[in-house]
PAMITOR-828788 format. One record per residue (C-alpha): residue in three letters; x, y, z. Coordinates in steps of 0.5 Angstrom, whole numbers, plus 2048, in hexadecimal, padded with zeros to 3 digits. Layout:
alaXYZ;...
This chain:
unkA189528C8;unkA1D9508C4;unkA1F9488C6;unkA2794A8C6;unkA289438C5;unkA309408C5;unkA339408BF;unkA339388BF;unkA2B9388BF;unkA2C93E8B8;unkA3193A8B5;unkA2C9328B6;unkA279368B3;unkA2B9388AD;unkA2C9318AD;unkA2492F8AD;unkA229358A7;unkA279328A3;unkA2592B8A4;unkA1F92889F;unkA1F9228A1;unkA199208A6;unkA1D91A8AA;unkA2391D8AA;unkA219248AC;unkA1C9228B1;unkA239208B6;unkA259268B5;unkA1F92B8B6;unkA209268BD;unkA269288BE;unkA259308BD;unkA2092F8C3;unkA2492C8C8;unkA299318C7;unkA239378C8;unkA2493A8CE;unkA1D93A8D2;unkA1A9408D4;unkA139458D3;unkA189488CD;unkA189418C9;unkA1293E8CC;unkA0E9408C4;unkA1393E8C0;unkA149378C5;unkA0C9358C4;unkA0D9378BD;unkA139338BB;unkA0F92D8C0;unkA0992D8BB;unkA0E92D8B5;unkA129268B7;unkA0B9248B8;unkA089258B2;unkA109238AE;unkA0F91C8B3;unkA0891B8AF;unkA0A91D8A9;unkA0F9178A9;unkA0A9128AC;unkA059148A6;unkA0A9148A1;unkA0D90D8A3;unkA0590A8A4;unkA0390D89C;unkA0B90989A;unkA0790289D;unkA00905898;unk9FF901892;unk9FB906891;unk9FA90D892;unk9F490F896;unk9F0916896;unk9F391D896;unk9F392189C;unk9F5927897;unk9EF92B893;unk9F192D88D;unk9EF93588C;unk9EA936888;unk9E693D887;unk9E7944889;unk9E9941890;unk9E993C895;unk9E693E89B;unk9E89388A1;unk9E19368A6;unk9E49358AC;unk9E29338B3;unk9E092F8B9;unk9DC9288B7;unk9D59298B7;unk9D59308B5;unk9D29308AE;unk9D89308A9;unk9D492B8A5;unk9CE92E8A6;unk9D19358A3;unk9D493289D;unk9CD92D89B;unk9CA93389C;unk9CD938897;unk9D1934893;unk9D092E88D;unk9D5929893;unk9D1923894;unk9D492389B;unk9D191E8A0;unk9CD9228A7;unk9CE91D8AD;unk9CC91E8B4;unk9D291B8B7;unk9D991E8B8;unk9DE91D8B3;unk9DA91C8AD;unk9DF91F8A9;unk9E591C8A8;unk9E891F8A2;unk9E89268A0;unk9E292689B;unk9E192C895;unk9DB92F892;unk9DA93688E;unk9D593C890;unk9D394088A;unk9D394788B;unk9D294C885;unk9D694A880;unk9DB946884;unk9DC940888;unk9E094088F;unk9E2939891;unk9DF937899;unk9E493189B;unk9E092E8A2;unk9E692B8A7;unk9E69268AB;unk9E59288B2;unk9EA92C8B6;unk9EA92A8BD;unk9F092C8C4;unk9F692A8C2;unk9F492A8BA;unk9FA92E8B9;unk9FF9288BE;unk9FC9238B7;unk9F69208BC;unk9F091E8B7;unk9F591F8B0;unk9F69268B3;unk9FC9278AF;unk9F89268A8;unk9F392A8AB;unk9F69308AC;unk9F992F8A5;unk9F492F8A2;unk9F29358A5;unk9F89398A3;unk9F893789D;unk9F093B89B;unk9F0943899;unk9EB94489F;unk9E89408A5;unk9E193F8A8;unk9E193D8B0;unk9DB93A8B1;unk9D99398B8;unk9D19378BC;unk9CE93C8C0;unk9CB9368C4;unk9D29348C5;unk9D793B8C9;unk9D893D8C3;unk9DD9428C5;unk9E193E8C8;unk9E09388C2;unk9E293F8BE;unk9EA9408C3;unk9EB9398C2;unk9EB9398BB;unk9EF93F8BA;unk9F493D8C0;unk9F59368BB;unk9F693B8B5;unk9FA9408B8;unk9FF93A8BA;unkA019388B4;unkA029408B2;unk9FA9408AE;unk9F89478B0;unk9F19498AF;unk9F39508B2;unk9F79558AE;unk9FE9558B1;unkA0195C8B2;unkA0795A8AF;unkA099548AB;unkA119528A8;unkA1294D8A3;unkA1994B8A3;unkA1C94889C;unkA2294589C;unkA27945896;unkA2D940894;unkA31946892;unkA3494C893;unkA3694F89A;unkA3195589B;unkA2A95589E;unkA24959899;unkA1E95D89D;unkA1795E89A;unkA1596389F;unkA0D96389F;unkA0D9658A5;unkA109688AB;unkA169658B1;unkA139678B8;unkA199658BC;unkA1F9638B7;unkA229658B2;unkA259628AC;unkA2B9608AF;unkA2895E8B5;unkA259588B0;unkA2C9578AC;unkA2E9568B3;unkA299518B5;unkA2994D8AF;unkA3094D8AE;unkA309498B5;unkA2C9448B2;unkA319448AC;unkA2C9488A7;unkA3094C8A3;unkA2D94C89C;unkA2694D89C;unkA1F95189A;unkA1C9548A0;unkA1595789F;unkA1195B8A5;unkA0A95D8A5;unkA069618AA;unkA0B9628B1;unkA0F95D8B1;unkA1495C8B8;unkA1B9588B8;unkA169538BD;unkA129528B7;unkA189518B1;unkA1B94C8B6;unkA149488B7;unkA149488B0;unkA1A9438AF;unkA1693D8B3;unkA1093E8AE;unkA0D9438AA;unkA069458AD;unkA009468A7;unk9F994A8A8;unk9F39478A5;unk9ED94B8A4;unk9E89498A9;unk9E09498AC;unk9DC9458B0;unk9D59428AF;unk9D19408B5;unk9CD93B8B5;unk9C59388B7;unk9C29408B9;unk9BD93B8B9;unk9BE9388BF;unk9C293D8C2;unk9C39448C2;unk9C49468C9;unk9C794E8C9;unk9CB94B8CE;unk9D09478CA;unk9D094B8C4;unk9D29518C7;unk9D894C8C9;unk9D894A8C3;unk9D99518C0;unk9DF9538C4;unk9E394D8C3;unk9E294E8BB;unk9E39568BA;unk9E69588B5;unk9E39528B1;unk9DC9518AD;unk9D794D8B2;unk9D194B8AF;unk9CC9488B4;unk9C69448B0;unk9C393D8AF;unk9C69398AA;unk9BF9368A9;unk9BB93D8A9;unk9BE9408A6;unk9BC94389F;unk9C194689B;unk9C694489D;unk9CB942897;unk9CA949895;unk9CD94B89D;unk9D294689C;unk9D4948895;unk9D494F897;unk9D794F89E;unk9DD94A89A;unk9DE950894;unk9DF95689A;unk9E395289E;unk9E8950899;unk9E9957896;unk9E795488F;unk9E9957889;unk9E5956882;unk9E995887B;unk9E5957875;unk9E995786E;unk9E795A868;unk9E9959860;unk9E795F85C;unk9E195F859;unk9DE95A85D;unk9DB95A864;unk9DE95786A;unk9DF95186C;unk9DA94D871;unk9DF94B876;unk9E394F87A;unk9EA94E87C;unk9EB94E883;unk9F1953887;unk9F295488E;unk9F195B88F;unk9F796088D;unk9F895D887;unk9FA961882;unk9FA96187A;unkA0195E879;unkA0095887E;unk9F995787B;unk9FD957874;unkA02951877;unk9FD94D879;unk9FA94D873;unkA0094A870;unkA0794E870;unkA07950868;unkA0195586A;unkA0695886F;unkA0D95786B;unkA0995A865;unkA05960869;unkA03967866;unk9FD968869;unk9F796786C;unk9EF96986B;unk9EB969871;unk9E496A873;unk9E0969879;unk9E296B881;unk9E996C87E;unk9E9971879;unk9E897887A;unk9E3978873;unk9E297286F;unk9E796F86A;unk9ED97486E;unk9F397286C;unk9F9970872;unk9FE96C874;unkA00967878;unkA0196A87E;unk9FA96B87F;unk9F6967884;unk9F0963882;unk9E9963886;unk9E395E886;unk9DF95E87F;unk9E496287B;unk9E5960874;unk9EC961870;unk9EE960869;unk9F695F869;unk9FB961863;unkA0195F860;
């Protein structure tokens, strides 16, 4: 249900969006939640808005402690490399260290007691003639997503990865390791389930109207209900983009956090020690839709190919080859996410290509016959070849 909050808590929250400044907006996101009426419509955004002036309050903390550092110590933040950086998340003990040892060039530490982990550590999977970038994060534990055990930065971290990996132990209730997990994502808005729906809401400095992007449906509003809602909040000129089956519930939650999806499956390790029907029935409930794989990590042959082929499926990934003429094409493929067309394949490859486009040349899943002429709305699929013209 929509929370219908007073006018006074709308105008406080205005206040708090406007409001750059961690130590002055950490009062006001305060403020906003004593003026919160408290009632099943407004518990969601409540826990939300608590979660967020938790993380604001270590974020300050954080921030004054590295004032005092005479130097800096390591980063939390894993630079991207590769096609993808896929997060390893998970339990303690589960085999996130296991995994990327085991498949990568990482020279990660393997304990056999909890928390061996600290920092989120990188490692990059060869996969045909790619390279996808595994990122092990330190444990995720109850409370992960309240700042216990640097959950904050934990989970960060996770959403900041193209795609996750939950690992979990099949000696250890699996399924049940498996919910936590999602729960402390889900509760800092890090989906691993597609949505139905998703609104992005940006806001502009100037004008007077909002702009619709419908990608979409509305199933209980319409346009005008949204203006209304928005206006509330004192929202009057922004950029509203709606995907999948969007309900005015959902465009009001988005104003407390947009919520992002991940990619995501889940490996079940040490089949060796325990492969009870039982507990990976439960298992494969609790992680349907996803991909499950249940294996040992210590037994298992192959398993990079698996892993690389797994990740490349899940994230949809698209591989372009570009060709001069009279040459061959090259070796190494620009990566796309899946729908791209030749227009946008243009732009990433630099924006003279694109300003300057007359036509393109394809060959391979995308062409209709090879060298067939096109345009820049036609979309490209894994393994095509192009050659653009100015």
């Amino acid at each position: 249900m929509v929370t219908n909050l007073p006018p006074e808590a709308k105008k406080k929250w205005n206040e708090v969006t406007l409001t750059k400044n961690p130590e002055s907006k950490l009062p006001l996101m305060q403020e906003f939640l004593s003026m919160v009426p408290k009632h099943k419509g407004t518990d969601k955004m409540c826990s939300q808005i608590k979660r967020q002036i938790s993380q604001l309050k270590e974020d300050i903390k954080k921030q004054k402690q590295q004032a005092k550092k005479t130097s800096g110590g390591p980063s939390y933040y894993v630079q991207k490399a590769g096609a993808a950086q896929v997060a390893v998340v998970g339990p303690t003990n589960g085999g996130r260290s296991s995994l990327l040892k085991a498949v990568t060039n990482s020279q990660v530490q393997v304990t056999s007691w909890p928390f061996g982990t600290m920092m989120p550590t990188p490692g990059m999977l060869d996969f045909e003639d790619i390279q996808f970038q595994l990122v092990e994060i330190p444990p995720i534990v109850p409370g992960s997503s309240e700042g216990k055990a640097e959950g904050f930065m934990n989970l960060s971290s996770a959403r900041n990865a193209d795609g996750l990996i939950i690992m979990v132990d099949l000696a250890d209730d699996p399924a049940g390791n498996f919910l936590m997990v999602k729960e402390e994502l889900e509760n800092t808005r890090l989906l691993i389930v597609p949505p139905t729906g998703q609104v992005e809401i940006q806001k502009r400095g100037s004008g007077r109207d909002l702009q619709f992007i419908r990608e979409g449906e509305l199933v209980d509003c319409s346009e005008a209900d949204i203006i209304e809602l928005l206006a509330g909040y004192r929202i009057r000129s922004a950029l509203v983009r709606i995907k999948g089956k969007v309900t005015l519930d959902l465009v009001e939650d988005s104003l407390f956090g947009n919520a992002v999806y991940r990619p995501t499956m889940v490996i079940a390790n040490k089949m060796d020690l325990n492969n009870d029907p039982k507990n990976i029935e439960q298992l494969l409930q609790a992680t349907y839709p996803m991909q499950l794989h249940v294996l040992s990590l210590e037994r298992m042959k192959g398993l990079t190919k698996l892993m690389g082929q797994s990740i490349f499926d899940m994230l949809g990934i698209t591989r372009v080859y570009t060709k001069e003429p009279g040459k061959p094409k090259r070796d190494i493929p620009i990566v796309c996410k899946p729908g791209t067309n030749v227009g946008e394949l243009a732009k990433m490859i630099h924006n003279d290509f694109y300003d300057r486009f007359k036509y393109a040349k394809i060959w391979g899943p995308s062409a209709k016959f090879d060298s067939e002429k096109v345009g820049m709305d036609r979309v490209m699929l894994d393994g095509t070849v192009i050659q653009i013209h100015t």
